[in-house]
Structure formats: structure tokens, C-alpha cells
C-alpha positions as CSV (number, residue, x, y, z in Angstrom):
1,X,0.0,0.0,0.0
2,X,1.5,3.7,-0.8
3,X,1.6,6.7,1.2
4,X,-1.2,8.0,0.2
5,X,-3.2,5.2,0.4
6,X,-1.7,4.6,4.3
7,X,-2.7,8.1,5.2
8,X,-6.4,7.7,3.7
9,X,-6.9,4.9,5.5
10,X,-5.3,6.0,9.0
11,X,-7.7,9.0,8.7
12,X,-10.6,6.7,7.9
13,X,-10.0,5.3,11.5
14,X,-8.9,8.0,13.2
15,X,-12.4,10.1,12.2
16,X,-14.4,7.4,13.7
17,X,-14.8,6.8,17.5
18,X,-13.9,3.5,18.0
19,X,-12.7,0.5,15.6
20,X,-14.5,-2.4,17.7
21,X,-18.1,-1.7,16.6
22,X,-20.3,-3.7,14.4
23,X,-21.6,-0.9,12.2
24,X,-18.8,1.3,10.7
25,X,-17.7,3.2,7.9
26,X,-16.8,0.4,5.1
27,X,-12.9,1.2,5.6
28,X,-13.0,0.5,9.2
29,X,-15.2,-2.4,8.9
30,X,-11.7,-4.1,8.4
31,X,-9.7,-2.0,11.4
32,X,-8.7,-3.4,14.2
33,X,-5.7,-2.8,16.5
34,X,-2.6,-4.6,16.5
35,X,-2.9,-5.6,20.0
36,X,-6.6,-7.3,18.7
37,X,-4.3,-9.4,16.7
38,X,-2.0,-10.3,19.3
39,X,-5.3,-11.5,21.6
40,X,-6.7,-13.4,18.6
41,X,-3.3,-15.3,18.0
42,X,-3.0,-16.4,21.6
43,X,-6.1,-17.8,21.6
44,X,-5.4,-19.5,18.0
45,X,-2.0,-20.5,19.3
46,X,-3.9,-21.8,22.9
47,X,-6.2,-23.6,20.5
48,X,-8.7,-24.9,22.8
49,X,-10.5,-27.6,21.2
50,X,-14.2,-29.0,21.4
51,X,-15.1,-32.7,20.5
52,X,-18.9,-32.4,19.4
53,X,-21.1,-35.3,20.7
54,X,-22.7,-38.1,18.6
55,X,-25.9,-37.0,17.2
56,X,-27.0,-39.6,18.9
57,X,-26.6,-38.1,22.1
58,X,-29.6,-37.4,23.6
59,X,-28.9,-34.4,25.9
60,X,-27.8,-30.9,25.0
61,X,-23.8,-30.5,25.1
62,X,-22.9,-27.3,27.0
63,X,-20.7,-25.5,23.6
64,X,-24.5,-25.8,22.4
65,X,-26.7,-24.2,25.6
66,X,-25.8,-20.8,26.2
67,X,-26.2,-19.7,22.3
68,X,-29.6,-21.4,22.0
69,X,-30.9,-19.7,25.3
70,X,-30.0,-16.4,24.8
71,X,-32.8,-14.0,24.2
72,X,-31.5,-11.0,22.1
73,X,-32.9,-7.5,22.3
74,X,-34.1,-5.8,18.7
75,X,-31.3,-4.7,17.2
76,X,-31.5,-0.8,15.6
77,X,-29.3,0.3,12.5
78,X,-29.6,4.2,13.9
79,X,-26.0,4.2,14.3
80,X,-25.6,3.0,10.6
81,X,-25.3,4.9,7.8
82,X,-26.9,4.7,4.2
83,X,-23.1,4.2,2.9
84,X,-21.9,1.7,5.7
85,X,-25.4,0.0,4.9
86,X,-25.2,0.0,1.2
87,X,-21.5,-1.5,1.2
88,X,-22.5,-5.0,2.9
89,X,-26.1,-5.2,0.9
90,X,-24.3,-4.6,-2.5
91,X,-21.6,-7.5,-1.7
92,X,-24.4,-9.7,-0.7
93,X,-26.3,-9.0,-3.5
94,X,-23.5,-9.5,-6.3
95,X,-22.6,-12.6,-5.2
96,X,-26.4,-13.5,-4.3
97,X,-26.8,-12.9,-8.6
98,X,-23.8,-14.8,-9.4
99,X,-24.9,-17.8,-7.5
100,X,-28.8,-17.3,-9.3
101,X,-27.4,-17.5,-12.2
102,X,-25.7,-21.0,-11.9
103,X,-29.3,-21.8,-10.6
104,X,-30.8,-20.4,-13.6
105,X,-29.1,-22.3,-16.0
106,X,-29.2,-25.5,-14.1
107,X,-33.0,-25.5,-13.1
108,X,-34.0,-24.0,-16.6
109,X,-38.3,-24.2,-16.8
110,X,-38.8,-24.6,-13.0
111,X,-38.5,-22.6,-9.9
112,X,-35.8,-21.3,-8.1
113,X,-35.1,-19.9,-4.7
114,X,-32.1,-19.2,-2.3
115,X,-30.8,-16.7,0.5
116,X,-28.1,-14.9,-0.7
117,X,-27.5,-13.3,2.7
118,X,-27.4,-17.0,3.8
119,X,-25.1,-18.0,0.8
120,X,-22.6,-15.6,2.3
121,X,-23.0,-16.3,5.8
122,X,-22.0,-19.4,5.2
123,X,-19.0,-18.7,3.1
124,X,-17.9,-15.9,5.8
125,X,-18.3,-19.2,7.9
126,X,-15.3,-21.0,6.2
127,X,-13.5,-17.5,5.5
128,X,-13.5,-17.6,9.4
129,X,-11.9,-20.8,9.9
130,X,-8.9,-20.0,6.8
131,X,-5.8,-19.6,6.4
132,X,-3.0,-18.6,4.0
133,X,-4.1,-18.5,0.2
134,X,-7.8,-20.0,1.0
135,X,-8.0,-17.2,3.2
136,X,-7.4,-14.8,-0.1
137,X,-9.4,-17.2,-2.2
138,X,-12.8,-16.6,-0.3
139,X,-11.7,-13.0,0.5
140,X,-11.9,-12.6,-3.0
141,X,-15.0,-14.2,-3.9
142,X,-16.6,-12.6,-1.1
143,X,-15.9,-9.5,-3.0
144,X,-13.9,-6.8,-0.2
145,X,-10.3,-6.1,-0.1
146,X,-8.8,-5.2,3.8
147,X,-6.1,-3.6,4.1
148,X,-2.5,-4.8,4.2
149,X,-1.7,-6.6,7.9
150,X,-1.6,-10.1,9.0
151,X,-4.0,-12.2,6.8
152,X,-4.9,-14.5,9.9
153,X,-5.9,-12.1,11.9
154,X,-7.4,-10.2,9.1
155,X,-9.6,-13.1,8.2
156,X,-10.5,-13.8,11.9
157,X,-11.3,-10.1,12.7
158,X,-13.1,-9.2,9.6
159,X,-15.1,-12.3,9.3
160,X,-16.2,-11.9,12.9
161,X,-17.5,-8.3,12.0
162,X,-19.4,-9.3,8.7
163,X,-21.0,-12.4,10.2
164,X,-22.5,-9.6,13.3
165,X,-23.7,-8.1,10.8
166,X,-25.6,-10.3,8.8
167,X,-27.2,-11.5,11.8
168,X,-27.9,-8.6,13.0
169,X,-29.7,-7.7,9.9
170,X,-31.7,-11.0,10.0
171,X,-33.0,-10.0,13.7
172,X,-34.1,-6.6,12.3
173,X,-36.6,-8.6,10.0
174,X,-38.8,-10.2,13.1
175,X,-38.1,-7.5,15.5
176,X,-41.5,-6.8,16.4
177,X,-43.6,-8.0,13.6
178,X,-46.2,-10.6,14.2
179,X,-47.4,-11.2,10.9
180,X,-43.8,-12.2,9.9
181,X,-42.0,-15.5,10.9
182,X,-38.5,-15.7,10.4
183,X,-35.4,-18.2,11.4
184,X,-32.2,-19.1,10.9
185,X,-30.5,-22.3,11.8
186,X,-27.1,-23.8,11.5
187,X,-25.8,-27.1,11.9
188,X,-21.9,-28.4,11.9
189,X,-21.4,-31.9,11.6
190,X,-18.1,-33.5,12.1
191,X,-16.8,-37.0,11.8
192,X,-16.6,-38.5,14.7
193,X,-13.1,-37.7,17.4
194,X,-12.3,-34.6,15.2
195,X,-12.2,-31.5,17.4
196,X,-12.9,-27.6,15.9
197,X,-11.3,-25.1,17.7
198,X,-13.6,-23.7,20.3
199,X,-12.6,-20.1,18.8
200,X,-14.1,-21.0,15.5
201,X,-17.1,-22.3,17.3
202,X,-18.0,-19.3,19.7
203,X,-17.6,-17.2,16.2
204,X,-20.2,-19.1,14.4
205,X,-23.1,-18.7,17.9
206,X,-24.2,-15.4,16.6
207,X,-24.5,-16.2,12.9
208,X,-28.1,-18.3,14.0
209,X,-30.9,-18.2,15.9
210,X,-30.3,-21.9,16.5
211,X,-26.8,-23.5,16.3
212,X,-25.8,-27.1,16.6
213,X,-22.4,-29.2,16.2
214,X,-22.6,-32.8,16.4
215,X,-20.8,-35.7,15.6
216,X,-21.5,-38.4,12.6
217,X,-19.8,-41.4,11.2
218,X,-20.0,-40.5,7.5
219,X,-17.9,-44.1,6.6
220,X,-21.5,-45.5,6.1
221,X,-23.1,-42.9,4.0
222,X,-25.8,-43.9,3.4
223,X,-27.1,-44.0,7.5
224,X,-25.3,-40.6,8.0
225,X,-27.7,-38.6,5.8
226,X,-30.8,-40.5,7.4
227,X,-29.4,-39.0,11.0
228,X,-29.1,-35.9,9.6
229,X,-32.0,-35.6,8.0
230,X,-34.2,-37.2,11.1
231,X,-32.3,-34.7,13.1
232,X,-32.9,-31.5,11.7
233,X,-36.4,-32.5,11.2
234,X,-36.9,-33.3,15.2
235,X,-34.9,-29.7,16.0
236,X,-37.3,-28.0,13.3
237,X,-40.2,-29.6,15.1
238,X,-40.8,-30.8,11.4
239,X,-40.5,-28.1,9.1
240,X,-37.0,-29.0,7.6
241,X,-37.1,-32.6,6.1
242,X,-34.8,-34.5,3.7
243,X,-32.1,-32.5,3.5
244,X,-29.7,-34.7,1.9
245,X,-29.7,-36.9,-0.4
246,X,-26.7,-38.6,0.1
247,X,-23.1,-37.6,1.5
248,X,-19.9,-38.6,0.3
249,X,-18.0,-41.1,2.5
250,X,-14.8,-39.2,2.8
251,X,-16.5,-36.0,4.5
252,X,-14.9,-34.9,7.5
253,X,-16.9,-31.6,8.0
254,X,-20.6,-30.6,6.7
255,X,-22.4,-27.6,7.0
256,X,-26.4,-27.3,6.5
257,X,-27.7,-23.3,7.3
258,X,-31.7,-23.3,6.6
259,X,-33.5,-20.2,6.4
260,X,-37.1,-19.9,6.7
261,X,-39.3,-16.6,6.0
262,X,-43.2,-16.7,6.5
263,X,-45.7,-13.9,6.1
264,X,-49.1,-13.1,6.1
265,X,-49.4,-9.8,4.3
266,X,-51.7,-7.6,5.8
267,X,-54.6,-6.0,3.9
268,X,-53.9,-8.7,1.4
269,X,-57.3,-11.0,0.7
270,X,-57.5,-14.1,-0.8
271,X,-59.4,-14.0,-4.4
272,X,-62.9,-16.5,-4.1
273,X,-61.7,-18.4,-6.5
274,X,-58.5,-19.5,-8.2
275,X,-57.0,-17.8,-10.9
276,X,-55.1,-18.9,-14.8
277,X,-51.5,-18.9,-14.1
278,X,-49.7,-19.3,-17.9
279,X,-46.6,-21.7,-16.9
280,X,-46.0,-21.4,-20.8
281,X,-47.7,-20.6,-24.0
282,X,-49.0,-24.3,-23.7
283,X,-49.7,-24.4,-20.2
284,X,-52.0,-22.8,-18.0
285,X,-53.1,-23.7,-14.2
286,X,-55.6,-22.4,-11.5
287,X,-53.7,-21.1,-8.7
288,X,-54.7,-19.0,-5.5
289,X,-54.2,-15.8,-5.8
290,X,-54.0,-12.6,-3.2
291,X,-55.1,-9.1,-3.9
292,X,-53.6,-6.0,-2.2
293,X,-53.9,-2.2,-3.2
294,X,-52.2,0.8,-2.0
295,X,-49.7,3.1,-3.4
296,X,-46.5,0.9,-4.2
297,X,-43.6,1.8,-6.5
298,X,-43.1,0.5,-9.7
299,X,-41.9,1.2,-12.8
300,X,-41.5,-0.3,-16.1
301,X,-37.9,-0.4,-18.3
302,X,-36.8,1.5,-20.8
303,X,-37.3,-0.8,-23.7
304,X,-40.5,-1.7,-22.3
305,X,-39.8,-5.7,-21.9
306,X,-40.3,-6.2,-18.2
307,X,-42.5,-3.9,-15.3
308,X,-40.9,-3.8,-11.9
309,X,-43.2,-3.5,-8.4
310,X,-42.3,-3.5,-4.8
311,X,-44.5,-3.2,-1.7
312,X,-43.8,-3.3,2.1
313,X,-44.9,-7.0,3.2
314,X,-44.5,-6.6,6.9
315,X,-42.9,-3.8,8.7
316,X,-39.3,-4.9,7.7
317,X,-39.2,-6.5,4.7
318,X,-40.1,-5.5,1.0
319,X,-40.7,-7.7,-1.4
320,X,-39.6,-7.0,-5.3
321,X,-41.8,-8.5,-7.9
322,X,-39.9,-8.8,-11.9
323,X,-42.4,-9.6,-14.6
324,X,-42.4,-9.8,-18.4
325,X,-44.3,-7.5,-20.4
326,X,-45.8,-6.7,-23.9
327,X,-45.3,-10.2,-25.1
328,X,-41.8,-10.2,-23.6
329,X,-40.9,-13.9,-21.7
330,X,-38.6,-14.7,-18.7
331,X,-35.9,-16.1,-19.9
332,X,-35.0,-13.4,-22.5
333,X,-35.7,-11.2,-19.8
334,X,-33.1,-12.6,-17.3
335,X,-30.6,-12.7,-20.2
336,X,-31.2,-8.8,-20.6
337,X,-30.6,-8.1,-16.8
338,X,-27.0,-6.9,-16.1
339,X,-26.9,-9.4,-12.8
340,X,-23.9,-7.7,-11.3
341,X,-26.1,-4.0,-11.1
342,X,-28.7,-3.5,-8.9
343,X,-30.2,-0.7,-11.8
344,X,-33.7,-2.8,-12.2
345,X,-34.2,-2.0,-8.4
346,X,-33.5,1.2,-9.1
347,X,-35.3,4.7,-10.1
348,X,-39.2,3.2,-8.8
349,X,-41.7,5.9,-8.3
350,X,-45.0,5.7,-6.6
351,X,-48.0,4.9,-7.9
352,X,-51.7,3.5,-6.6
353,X,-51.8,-0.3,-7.8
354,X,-54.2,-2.9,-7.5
355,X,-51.7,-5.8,-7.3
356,X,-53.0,-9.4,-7.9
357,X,-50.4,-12.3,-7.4
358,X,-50.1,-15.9,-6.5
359,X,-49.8,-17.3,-2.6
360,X,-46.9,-18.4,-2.5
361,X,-44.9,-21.5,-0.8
362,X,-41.5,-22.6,-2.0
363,X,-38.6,-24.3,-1.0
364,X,-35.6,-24.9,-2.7
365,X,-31.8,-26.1,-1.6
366,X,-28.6,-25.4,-3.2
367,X,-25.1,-27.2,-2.3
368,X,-22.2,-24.5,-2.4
369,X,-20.2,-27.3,-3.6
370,X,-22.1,-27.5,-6.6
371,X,-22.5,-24.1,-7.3
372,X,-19.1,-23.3,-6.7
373,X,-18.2,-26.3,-9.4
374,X,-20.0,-24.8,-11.7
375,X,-18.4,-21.5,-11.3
376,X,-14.8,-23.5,-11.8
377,X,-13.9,-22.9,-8.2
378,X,-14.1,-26.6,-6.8
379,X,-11.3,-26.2,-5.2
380,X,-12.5,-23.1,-2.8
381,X,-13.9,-25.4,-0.5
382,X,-12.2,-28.5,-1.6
383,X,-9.5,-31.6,-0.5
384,X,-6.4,-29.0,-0.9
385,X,-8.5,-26.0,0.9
386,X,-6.7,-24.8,4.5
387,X,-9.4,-24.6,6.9
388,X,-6.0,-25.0,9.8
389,X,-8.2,-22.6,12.3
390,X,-11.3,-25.0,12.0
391,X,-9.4,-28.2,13.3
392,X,-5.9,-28.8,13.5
393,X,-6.8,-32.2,12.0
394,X,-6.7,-32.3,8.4
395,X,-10.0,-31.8,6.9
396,X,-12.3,-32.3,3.7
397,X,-15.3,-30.5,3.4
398,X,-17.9,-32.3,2.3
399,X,-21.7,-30.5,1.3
400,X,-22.2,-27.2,2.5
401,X,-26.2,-27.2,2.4
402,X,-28.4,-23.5,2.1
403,X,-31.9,-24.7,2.5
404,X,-34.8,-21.4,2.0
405,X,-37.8,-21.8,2.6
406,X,-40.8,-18.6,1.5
407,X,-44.3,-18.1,2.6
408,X,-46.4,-15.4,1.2
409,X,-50.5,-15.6,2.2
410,X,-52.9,-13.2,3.1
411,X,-53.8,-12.2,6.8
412,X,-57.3,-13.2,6.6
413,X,-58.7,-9.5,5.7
414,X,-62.4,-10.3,4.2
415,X,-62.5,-9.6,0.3
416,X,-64.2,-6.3,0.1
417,X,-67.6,-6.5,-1.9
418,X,-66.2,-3.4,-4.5
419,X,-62.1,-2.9,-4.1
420,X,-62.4,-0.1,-5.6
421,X,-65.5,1.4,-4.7
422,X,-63.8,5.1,-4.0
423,X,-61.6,5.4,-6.5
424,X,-62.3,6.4,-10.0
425,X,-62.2,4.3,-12.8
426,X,-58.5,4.4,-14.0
427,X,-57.3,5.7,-11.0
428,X,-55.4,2.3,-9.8
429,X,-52.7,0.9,-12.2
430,X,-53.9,-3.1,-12.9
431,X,-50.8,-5.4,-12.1
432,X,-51.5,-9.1,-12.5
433,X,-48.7,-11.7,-12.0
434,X,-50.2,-14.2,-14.5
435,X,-46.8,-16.1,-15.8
436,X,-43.4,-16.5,-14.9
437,X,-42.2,-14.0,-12.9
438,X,-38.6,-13.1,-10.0
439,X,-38.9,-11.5,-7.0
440,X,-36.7,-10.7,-4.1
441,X,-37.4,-10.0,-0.3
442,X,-35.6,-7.6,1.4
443,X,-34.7,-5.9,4.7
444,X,-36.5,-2.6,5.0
445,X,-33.3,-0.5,6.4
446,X,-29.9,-2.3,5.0
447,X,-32.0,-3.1,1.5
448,X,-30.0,-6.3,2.0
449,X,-31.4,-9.4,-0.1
450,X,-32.9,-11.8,2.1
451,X,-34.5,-14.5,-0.6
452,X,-34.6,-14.3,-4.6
453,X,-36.5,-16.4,-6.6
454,X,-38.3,-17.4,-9.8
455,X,-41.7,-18.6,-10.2
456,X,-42.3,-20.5,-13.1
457,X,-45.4,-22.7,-11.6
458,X,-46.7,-21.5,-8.1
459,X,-48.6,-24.8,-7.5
460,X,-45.1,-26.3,-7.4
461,X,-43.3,-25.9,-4.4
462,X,-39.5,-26.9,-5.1
């Protein structure tokens, strides 16, 4: 780094009043003290280790308690600024497009959903537990640059701060919302006798509402996906089920982060009866749909191919709705869309819709290892990856498991007999999603990308 460059950055840190909190100025999200270092490589060079229990184990190991018991207050973004929130939505939301495009392509005619601000939790996860050129190697897909310094601590420090917050923009989203039911859970599971540094693990207890770590033989393959799967369905009380399909024998370390987003949008009513929903030219099926009105923004682009809406779905999340128009289909409109600019979000203005759309329940997982295949990085994550501040055993990642999950229904409100009784004719702008369409949820205050999807047959739920 020059001179100049040294200088900037020393006044970036020394404008702001401390270096230690969670929301700061995208410079000093990456500043930390020397002496910070020094107390992170004791405890690396200490390296305290934890053994997870069997899954089998009936009772609730003590690394697993206190995280799972603790009650956090609402979190506030006051202290936050529109730049500082900007910097970690955007990073999200590139990578979150680069990943939906793999998605695309593979899962061409059907739907599609994932969490892009789980996606990169989950790689901050392993960018966490890195060292030397893996380190660089997620830094770099991750998409920030840090300063010059020790990369260790750099990793260790700077991970720490992005996984606070990205949970702490997840808590935003059910802080005091009742109509809106949101989780996060994460499960580690190692093969049996390896210990994880307990550093590692007390940095992941934030990054969930729930968080387990628990031992599996995965030399019988076949019997370790059936204890995963019966387990995360008993700890979702049912929700989750059959997560895997099957696990590679030679996994030492598997990851599984499952998000989960309902809501029941108020003033939204249920149409009487179920509506045409064009899957294709040739194709057409009756669907449930929901009706809301207000003033919403929207616009439509340039070249007139696709109309873009979004409307406020609970008091902290927004939900984006993409559609064709004027003969336009979704395909050719998703190979228009710059994916690595945020513009079709951009440059809405208000306007007094009637918006008709389907209910919606879908649920969709994605392996990073895949995705990251088809990307030609397999080796991020794979056998020659150094993960030396997860274990000091010598480990092989095996599938790193994003499960979403999306609910959109009405609230109950009665149908009214005449909608729009007091309005003039004209005076709302029609909106009817009919056909394939994308949307994306957001949180209200970062703008950070919670879920994206594609709906190319509502009645189909993965």
C-alpha cells in the first residue's frame, strides 16, 4: 500500500470513535488494533479444542446451551449509515446474482429460490476458519479487499465483523412483527473424534438463531444422511425434512444453514376463487391468488420488456416482484438483466396499484459445492483447501447445504364486496402476475437481499 493510500486509510480510522463496533464506515469495517491481533493469535496458538457429541446423544452439550438460550434485544441500525449499509447489501447482492445465475441455468423451466445473505453467511463461515491462500481465495469471492496486515488475523477479525452483521440484519426482520415469521438455523457436523477449535465455534453462535455441532460417522453414507436428515427435522419440530440426499464417505466436515421466511401480508385478501396462471404458451393452471392495493412503487424499463413493483410485506421486509411484459418472456428477460447491477431496483416511483399475485410457498436447496463447481472454483472449499483454524486435523469439506424456505398468504382480511368502490375508474394501475415472474425479499433498512427467486409454476413448491 503507498503513502497515500496509508494516510487515507489512517484518517478513515482515526475520524471514527472506536474501531471495535459492528456498524462502521466500510474502511473500518476491516480495522482493528494490533494488540486485537495479538489476543486473537494467543487464543489460536492456545487452540482450545471441542469434540462435538454423537448425534446420537440425547442431551444438549454445553458448547450448544448458552447460544440457544439467549434472548436477544431488537437490534437498531440508527448508528448506521446509508453508505456503511449499502456496502454490505451490495456484496451480498452480487454474489447472491452470481450464485442465481448458476441456478438459472441449471433448473432451466422450474423454480428457483435461495438466500443470498445466507449463501454468504456461510462462506464468511469458512473464511472464518482460513488460512494462507484460501483465506485470499474466499476473501476474494466474497468480494472486499482489507487492508494490508496479518491475513490470519485479518480473516478472523473481519469475518467476525461481517457475520454480526448479517445477523444482525436478519434479527431486524422479526423485531416486532407478528405477521412475519423468520429463522435461521445452522448445523456443523463432524466425523466423529475430530475437534474444531472452540474459537471458531463461539464465532459461528451469533451467525443463528439456533446452532448445533454434532458428531456423525460418514464411513457409512448412506445412515449418516438419514441422522441428519431425522435430526434436523426433530430440532425444526418438522418443518425441515430431507435434506440430503446422500453424503460422500470421505467427509470430515458438513455444514447445513436453513432459512425460513413466512408472512401473512396484511390487507392482502384471498381471491374467491383460483385464478389462470400461464406456466407457458401451452400451459395454463388455476392457482390462489392474493389481492392488495395501495400506493407501491413500480416502474417499467426502458425498452419496455419487463414492469418492476415492490410493496412493504411486513414492517421490515419488501418484497420486489420482476415480470415480463408486452409479449416479452422470462428467460429473455433474465438474459437482458445486467446481474452484477442492482439498476432494475432502481429509479421506482410511486403509484396507486391494484396488485393481484399468487400465494406463495417454496422451498428450494442449493449445495455451495455444486455451485461453486459450476463456477470453476471446486477447489474453494475442496480436499487441498486450508481450513488449519477449524481443526488442527486435516480436513475435507464435504456438502455445504443452504436450505430457503418462503411463505407469502394473506392475513385473513375479508374480500371487500367493490375494491375499488372510491376510486375512480383508472385511478389504480392493474398489475397481474399471470406467468413467470422473480422477485426478491428484502430488509427494510440495510435493502440487504434476504430470498430471490423465480416462479415459473406457483402450484409447485420446489
Amino acid at each position: 500500500m503507498n503513502l497515500v493510500a496509508d494516510l487515507l486509510y489512517l484518517l478513515a480510522c482515526l475520524t471514527m470513535v472506536t474501531c471495535d463496533r459492528v456498524y462502521v464506515h466500510p474502511f473500518t469495517l476491516f480495522c482493528f488494533n494490533e494488540s486485537d491481533c495479538d489476543k486473537l493469535e494467543k487464543l489460536v496458538q492456545e487452540g482450545k479444542t471441542i469434540v462435538p457429541v454423537s448425534i446420537e446423544s440425547q442431551t444438549t452439550p454445553e458448547y450448544e446451551a448458552g447460544m440457544n438460550e439467549n434472548k436477544l434485544e431488537a437490534p437498531s441500525l440508527s448508528t448506521w449509515g446509508k453508505e456503511e449499509r449499502s456496502y454490505l447489501s451490495d456484496l451480498v447482492y452480487v454474489l447472491g446474482m452470481r450464485f442465481y445465475s448458476v441456478l438459472q441455468k441449471a433448473q432451466r423451466g422450474q423454480n428457483v429460490l435461495l438466500s443470498p445473505t445466507s449463501l454468504y453467511s456461510s462462506l464468511v463461515s469458512f473464511y472464518l476458519g482460513a488460512s494462507n491462500q484460501t483465506a485470499l481465495d474466499l476473501q476474494g469471492l466474497l468480494g472486499f479487499v482489507p487492508p494490508s496486515g496479518n491475513p490470519d488475523c485479518t480473516s478472523t477479525a473481519v469475518g467476525r465483523n461481517f457475520l454480526s452483521s448479517l445477523r444482525t440484519i436478519e434479527r431486524l426482520v422479526k423485531s416486532g412483527d407478528e405477521e412475519l415469521l423468520f429463522s435461521n438455523t445452522l448445523s456443523l457436523f463432524s466425523a466423529p473424534g475430530v475437534p474444531l477449535f472452540q474459537l471458531f465455534m463461539e464465532h459461528l453462535l451469533p451467525s443463528a438463531d439456533a446452532f448445533y455441532a454434532r458428531a456423525v460417522d460418514f464411513a457409512n453414507p448412506g445412515e449418516a444422511a438419514k441422522q441428519i436428515n431425522a435430526f434436523v427435522e426433530a430440532k425444526s419440530e418438522g418443518q425441515s425434512k430431507g435434506l440430503l440426499a446422500d453424503i460422500n464417505p470421505s467427509t470430515q466436515l458438513l455444514l447445513a444453514e436453513d432459512v425460513r421466511l413466512a408472512v401473512n401480508v396484511k390487507q392482502a385478501f384471498l381471491l374467491k376463487e383460483p385464478q389462470e396462471f400461464f406456466v407457458d404458451s401451452n400451459t395454463k393452471v388455476l392457482v390462489p391468488m392474493l389481492s392488495i392495493m395501495g400506493t407501491f412503487k413500480y416502474k417499467t424499463d426502458a425498452s419496455g420488456t419487463f414492469s418492476v413493483v415492490e410493496i412493504p410485506i411486513s414492517k421490515t421486509a419488501l418484497l420486489v416482484l420482476l415480470q415480463p411484459i408486452n409479449g416479452s418472456d422470462l428467460e429473455s428477460v433474465e438474459s437482458k438483466l445486467t446481474w452484477q447491477s442492482s439498476a432494475w431496483l432502481q429509479w421506482l416511483s410511486p403509484r396507486e396499484i391494484k396488485l393481484v399475485l399468487p400465494a406463495l410457498t417454496l422451498e428450494d436447496s442449493s449445495d455451495l459445492q455444486e455451485l461453486l463447481a459450476d463456477m470453476e472454483l471446486p477447489e474453494l472449499l475442496g480436499k487441498g483447501a486450508d481450513f488449519s483454524k477449524i481443526s488442527n486435523a486435516s480436513l475435507t469439506v464435504g456438502k455445504v447445504i443452504n436450505k430457503a424456505f418462503f411463505k407469502l398468504a394473506s392475513d385473513g382480511t375479508d374480500q371487500p364486496e367493490d375494491p375499488a368502490a372510491q376510486k375512480e375508474d383508472g385511478a389504480y394501475l392493474d398489475v397481474t402476475l399471470n406467468k413467470p415472474f422473480l422477485f426478491a425479499v428484502f430488509e427494510k433498512q440495510s435493502r440487504a437481499m434476504l430470498f430471490l427467486g423465480r416462479v415459473v409454476n406457483p402450484l409447485h413448491e420446489d
